[in-house]
N, C-alpha and C positions, 0 to 999 in steps of 0.2 A: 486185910486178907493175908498178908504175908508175916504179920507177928504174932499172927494162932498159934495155939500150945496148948496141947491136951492138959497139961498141968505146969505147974511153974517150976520143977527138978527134970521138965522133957525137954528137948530140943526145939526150938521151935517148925511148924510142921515143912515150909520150904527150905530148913537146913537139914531135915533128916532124908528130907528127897534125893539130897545130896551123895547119898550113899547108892541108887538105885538109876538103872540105865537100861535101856533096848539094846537085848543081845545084839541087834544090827544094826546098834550105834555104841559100843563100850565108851568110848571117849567123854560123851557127853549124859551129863547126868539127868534126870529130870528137873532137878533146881537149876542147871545153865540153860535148857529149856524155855525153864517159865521165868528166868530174871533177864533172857534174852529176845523173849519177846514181849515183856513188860510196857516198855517206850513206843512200840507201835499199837499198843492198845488202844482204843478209843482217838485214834486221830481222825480228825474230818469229822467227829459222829459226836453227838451229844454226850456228854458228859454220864447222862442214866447209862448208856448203853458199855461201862465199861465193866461192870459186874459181870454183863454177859458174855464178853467176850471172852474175862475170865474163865466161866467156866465152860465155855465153849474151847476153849484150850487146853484146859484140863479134860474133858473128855474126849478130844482129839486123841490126846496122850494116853489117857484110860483105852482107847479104841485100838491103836497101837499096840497095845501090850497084849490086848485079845487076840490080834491077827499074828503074834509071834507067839501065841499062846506064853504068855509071862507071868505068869500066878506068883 
């Protein structure tokens, strides 16, 4: 999940996150985000269950950016 790359001369896709933030958070970027809550993923839970949490996270953050309106 985290060494996807649209092509191999791109960045990969959680270091170009690295440039993008919620107006009502500048500080933190979406890639400290999702590499800060990496480790509490899937704890207690079956091991299948961490994909979803994944992207349960990612549209947390996708959701987020709707309600600050952040295109």
């Amino acid at each position: 999940m985290l060494d996807h790359r649209p092509n191999k001369d791109h960045l990969r896709t959680i270091q170009a996150l690295g440039a993008y933030a919620l107006p009502s958070a500048k500080d933190e970027s979406f890639e400290s985000i999702i590499l800060g809550k990496i480790p509490t993923l899937g704890l207690k839970k079956p091991a299948s269950e961490l994909p979803i949490e994944f992207c349960e996270l990612v549209i947390s953050i996708w959701t987020k950016c709707d309600h600050e309106e952040y295109v």
